[in-house]
Every structure is written in C-alpha cells, then in structure tokens.
Backbone atoms as SQL, in Angstrom:
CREATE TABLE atoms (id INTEGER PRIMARY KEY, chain TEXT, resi INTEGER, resn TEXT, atom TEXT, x REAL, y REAL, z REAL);
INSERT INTO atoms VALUES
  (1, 'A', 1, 'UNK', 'N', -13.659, 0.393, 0.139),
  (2, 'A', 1, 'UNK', 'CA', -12.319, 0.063, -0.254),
  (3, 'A', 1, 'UNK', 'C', -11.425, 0.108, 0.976),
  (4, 'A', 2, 'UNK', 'N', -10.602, -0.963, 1.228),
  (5, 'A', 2, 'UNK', 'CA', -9.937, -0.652, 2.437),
  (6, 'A', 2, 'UNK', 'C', -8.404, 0.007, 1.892),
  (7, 'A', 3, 'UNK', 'N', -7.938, 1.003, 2.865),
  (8, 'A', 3, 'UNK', 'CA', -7.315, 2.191, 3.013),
  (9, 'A', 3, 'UNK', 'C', -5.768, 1.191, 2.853),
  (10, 'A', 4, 'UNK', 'N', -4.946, 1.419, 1.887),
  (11, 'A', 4, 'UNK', 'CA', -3.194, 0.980, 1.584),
  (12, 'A', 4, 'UNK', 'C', -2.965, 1.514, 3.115),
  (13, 'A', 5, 'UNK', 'N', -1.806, 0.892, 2.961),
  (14, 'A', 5, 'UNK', 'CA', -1.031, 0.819, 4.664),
  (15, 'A', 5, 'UNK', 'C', -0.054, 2.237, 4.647),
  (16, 'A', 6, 'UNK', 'N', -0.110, 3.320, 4.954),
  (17, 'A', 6, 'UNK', 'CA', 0.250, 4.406, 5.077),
  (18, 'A', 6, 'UNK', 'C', -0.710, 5.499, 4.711),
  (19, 'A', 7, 'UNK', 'N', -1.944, 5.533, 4.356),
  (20, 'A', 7, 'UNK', 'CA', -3.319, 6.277, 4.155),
  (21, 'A', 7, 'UNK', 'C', -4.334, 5.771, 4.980),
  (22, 'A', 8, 'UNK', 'N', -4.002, 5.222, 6.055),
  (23, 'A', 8, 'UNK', 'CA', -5.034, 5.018, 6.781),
  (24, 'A', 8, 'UNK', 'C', -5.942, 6.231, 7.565),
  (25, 'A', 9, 'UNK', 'N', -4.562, 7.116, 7.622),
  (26, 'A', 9, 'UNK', 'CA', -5.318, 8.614, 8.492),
  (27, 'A', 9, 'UNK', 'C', -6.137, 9.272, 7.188),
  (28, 'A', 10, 'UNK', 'N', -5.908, 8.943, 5.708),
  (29, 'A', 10, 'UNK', 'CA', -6.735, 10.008, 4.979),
  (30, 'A', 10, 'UNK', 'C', -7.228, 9.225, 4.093),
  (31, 'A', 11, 'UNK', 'N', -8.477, 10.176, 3.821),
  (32, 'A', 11, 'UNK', 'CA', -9.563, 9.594, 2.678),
  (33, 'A', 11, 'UNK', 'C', -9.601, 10.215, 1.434),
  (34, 'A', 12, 'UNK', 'N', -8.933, 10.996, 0.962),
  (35, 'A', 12, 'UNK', 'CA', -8.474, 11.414, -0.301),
  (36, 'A', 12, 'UNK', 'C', -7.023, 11.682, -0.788),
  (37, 'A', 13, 'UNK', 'N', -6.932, 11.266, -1.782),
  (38, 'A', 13, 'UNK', 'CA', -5.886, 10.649, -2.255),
  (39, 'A', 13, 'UNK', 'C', -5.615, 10.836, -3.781),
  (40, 'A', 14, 'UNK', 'N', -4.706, 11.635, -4.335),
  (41, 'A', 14, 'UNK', 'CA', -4.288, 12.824, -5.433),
  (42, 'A', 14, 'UNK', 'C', -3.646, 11.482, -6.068),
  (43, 'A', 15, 'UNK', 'N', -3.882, 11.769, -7.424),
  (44, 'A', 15, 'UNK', 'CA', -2.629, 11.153, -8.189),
  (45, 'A', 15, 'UNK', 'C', -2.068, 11.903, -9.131),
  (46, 'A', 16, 'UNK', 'N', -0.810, 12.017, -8.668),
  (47, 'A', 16, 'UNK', 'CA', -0.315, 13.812, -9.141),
  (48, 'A', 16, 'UNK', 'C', -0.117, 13.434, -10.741),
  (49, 'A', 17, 'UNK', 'N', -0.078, 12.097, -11.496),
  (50, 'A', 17, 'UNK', 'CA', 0.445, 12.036, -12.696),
  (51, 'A', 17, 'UNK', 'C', -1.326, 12.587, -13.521),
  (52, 'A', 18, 'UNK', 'N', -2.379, 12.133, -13.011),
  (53, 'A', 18, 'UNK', 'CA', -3.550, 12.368, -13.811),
  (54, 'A', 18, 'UNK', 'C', -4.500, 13.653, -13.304),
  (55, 'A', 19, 'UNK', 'N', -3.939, 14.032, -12.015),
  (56, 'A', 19, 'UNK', 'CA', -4.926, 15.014, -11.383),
  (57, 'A', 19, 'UNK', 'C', -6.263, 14.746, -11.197),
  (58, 'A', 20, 'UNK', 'N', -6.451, 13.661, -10.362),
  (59, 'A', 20, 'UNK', 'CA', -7.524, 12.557, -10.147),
  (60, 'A', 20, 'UNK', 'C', -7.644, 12.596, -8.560),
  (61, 'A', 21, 'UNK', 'N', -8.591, 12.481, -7.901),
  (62, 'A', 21, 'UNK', 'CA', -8.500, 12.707, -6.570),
  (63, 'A', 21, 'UNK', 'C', -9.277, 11.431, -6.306),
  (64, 'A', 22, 'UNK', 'N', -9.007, 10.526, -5.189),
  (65, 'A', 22, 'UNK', 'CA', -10.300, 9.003, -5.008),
  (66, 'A', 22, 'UNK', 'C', -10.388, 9.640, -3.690),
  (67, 'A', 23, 'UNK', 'N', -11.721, 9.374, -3.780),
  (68, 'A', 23, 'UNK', 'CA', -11.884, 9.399, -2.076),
  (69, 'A', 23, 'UNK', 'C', -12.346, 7.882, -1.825),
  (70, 'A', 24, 'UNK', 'N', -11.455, 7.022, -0.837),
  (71, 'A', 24, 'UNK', 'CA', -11.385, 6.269, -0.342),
  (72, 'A', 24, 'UNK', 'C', -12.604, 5.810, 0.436),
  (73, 'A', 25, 'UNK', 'N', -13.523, 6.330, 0.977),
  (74, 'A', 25, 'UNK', 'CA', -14.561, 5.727, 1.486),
  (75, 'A', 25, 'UNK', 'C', -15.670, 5.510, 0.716),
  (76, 'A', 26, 'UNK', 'N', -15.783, 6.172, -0.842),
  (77, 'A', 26, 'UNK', 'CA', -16.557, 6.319, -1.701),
  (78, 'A', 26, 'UNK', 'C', -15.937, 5.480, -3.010),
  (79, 'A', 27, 'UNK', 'N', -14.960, 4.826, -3.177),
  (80, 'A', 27, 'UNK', 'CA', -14.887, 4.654, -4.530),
  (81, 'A', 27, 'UNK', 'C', -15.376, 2.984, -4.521),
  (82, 'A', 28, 'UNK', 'N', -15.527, 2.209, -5.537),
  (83, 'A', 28, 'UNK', 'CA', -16.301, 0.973, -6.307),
  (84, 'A', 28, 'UNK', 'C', -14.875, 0.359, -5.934),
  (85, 'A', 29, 'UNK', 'N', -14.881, -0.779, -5.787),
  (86, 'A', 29, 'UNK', 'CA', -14.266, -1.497, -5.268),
  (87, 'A', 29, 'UNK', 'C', -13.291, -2.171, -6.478),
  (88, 'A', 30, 'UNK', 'N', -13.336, -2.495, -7.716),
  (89, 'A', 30, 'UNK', 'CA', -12.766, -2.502, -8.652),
  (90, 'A', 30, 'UNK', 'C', -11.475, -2.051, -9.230),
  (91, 'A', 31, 'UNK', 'N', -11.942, -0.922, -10.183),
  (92, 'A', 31, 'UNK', 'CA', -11.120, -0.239, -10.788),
  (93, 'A', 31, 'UNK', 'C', -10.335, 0.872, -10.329),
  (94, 'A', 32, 'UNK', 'N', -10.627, 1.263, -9.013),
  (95, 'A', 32, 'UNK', 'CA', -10.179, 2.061, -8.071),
  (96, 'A', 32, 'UNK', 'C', -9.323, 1.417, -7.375),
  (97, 'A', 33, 'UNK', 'N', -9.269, 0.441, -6.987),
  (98, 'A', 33, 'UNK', 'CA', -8.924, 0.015, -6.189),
  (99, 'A', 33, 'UNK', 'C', -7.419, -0.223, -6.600),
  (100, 'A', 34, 'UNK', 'N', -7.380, -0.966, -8.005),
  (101, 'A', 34, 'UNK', 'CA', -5.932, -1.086, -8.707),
  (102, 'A', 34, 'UNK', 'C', -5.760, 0.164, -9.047),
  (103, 'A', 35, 'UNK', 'N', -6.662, 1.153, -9.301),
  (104, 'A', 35, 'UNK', 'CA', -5.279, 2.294, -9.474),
  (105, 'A', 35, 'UNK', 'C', -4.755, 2.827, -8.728),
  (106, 'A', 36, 'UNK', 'N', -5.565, 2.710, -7.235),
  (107, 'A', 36, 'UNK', 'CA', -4.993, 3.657, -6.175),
  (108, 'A', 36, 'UNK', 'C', -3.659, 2.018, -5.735),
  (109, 'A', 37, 'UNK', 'N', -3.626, 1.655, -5.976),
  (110, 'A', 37, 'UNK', 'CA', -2.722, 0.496, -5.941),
  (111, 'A', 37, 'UNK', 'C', -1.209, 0.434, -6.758),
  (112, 'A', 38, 'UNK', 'N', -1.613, 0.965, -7.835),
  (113, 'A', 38, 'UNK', 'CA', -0.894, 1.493, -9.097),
  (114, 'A', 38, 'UNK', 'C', -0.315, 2.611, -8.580),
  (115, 'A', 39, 'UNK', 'N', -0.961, 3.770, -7.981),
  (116, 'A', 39, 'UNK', 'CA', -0.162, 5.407, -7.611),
  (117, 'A', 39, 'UNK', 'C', 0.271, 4.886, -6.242),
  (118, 'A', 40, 'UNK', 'N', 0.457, 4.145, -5.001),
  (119, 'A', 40, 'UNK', 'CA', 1.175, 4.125, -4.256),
  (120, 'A', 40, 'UNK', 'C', 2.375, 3.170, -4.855),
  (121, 'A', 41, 'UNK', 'N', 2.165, 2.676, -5.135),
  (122, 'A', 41, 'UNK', 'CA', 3.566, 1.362, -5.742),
  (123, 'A', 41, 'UNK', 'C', 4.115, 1.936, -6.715),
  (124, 'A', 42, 'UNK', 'N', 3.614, 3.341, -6.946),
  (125, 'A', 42, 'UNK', 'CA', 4.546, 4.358, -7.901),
  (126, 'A', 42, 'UNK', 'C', 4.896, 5.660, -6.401),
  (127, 'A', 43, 'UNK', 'N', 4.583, 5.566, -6.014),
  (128, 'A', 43, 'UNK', 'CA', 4.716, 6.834, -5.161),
  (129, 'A', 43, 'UNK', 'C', 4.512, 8.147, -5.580),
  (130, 'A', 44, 'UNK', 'N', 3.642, 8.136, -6.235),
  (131, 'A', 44, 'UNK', 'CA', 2.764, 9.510, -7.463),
  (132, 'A', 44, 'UNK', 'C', 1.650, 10.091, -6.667),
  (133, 'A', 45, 'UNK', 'N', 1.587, 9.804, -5.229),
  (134, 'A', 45, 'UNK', 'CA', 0.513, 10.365, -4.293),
  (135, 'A', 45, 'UNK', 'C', 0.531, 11.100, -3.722),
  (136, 'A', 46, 'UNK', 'N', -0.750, 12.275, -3.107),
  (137, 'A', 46, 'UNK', 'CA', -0.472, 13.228, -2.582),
  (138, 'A', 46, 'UNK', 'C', -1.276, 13.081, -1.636),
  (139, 'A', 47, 'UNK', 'N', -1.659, 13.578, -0.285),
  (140, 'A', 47, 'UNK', 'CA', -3.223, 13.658, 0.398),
  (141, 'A', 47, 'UNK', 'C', -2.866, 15.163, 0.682),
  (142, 'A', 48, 'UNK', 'N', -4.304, 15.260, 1.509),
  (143, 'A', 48, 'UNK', 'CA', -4.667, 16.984, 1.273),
  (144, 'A', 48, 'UNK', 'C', -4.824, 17.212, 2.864),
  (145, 'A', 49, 'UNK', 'N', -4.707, 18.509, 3.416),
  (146, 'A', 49, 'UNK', 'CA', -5.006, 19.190, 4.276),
  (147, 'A', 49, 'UNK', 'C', -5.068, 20.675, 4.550),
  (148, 'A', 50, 'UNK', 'N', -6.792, 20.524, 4.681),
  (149, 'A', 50, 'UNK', 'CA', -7.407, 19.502, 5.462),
  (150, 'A', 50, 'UNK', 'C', -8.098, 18.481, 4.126),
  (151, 'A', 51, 'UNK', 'N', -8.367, 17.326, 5.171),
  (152, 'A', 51, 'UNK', 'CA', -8.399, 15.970, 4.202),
  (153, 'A', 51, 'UNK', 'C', -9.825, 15.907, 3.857),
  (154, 'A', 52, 'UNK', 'N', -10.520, 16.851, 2.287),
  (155, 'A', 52, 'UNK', 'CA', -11.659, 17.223, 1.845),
  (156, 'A', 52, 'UNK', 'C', -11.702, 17.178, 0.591),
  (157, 'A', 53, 'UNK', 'N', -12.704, 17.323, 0.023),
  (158, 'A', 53, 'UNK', 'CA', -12.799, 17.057, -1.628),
  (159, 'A', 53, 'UNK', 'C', -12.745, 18.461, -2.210),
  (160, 'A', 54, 'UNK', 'N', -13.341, 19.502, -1.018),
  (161, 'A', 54, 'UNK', 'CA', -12.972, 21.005, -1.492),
  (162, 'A', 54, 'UNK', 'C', -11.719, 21.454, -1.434),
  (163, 'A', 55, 'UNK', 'N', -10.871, 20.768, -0.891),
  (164, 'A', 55, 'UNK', 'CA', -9.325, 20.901, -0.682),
  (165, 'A', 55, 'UNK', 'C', -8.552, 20.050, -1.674),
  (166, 'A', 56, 'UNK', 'N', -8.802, 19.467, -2.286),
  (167, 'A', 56, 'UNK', 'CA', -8.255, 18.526, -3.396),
  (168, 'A', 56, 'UNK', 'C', -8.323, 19.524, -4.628),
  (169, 'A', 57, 'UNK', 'N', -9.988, 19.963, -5.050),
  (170, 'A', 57, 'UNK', 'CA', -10.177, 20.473, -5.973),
  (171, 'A', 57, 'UNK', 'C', -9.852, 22.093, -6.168),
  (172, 'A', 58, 'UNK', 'N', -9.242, 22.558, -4.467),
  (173, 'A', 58, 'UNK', 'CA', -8.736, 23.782, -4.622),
  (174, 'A', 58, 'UNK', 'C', -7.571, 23.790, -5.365),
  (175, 'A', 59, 'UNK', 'N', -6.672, 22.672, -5.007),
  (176, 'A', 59, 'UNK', 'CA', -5.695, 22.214, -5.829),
  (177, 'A', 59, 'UNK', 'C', -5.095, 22.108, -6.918),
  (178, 'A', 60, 'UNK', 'N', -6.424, 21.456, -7.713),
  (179, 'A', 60, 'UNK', 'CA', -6.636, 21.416, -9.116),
  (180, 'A', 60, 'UNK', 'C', -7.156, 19.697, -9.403),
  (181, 'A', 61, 'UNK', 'N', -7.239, 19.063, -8.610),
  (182, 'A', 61, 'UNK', 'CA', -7.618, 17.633, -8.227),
  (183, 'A', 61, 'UNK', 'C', -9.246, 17.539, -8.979),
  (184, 'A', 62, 'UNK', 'N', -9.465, 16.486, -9.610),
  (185, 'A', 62, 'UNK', 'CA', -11.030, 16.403, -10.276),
  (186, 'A', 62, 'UNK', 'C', -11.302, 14.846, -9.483),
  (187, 'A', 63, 'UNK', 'N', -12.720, 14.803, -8.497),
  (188, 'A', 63, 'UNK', 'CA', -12.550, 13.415, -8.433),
  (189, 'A', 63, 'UNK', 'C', -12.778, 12.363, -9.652),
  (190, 'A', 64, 'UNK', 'N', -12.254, 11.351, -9.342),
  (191, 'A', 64, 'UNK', 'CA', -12.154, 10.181, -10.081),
  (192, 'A', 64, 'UNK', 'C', -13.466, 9.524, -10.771),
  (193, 'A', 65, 'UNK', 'N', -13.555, 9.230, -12.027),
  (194, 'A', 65, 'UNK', 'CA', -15.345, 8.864, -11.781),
  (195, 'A', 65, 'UNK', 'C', -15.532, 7.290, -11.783),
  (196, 'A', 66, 'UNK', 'N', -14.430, 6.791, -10.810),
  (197, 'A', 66, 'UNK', 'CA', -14.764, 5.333, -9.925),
  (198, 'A', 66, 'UNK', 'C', -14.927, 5.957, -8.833),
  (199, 'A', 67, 'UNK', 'N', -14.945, 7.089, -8.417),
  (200, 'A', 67, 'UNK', 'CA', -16.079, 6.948, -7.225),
  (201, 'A', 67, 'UNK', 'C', -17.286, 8.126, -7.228),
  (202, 'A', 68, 'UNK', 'N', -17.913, 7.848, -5.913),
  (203, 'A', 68, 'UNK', 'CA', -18.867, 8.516, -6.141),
  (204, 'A', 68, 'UNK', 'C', -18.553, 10.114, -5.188),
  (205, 'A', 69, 'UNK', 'N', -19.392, 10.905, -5.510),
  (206, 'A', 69, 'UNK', 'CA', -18.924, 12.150, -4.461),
  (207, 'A', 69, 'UNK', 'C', -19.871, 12.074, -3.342),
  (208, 'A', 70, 'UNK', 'N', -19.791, 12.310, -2.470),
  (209, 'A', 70, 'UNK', 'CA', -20.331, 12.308, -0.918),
  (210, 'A', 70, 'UNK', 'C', -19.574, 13.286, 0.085),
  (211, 'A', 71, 'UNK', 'N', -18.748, 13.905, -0.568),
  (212, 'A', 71, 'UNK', 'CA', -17.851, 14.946, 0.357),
  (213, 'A', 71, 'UNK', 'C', -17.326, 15.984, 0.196);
C-alpha cells in the first residue's frame, strides 16, 4: 500500500474512532486502503512511538484484519 502524504515516516497508523491499528507495509491493497483514506480525510489518526505493533497495542490499538501481522 503506498504510504498518504504525511505518513510517509510511519508504518502504523491508529484510527482513534475504531481502535484499529493498519500497518502500512502489511495491509491488502483494497479495503485498507480506503479506510486508511477515510481516517486521514477525517483526521481521526494517530501514529505511535516508537513506530511498532507492540506500541499500538500497548495503547489499546487491535490490528486491523485487512492486514496481515508481520511486526
């Protein structure tokens, strides 16, 4: 999935309305793609640091299941 124009430095990416975390180098090109499309053109986004899936879910972040986990 290529990275919206202000997330280029990070690969996970919160959507504070569902508590959904995408990681950007892992998600299906589809249905991910419009929602992470959907939470920036809402500005409902968060990224994490450090920029990890164990840092999302320390959070309270669940990843998304349009993508896959690898991180």
């Amino acid at each position: 999935m290529e990275r919206p124009r202000g997330l280029t430095e990070h690969r996970f990416v919160g959507d504070k309305r569902t508590q959904r975390v995408y990681d950007l180098d892992n998600c299906e090109t589809g249905a991910a793609a419009s929602e992470v499309a959907d939470l920036v053109a809402a500005e409902s986004f968060i990224v994490f640091g450090p920029d990890t899936l164990a840092e999302a879910r320390n959070r309270g972040y669940r990843l998304s299941p349009s993508c896959t986990s690898a991180g």
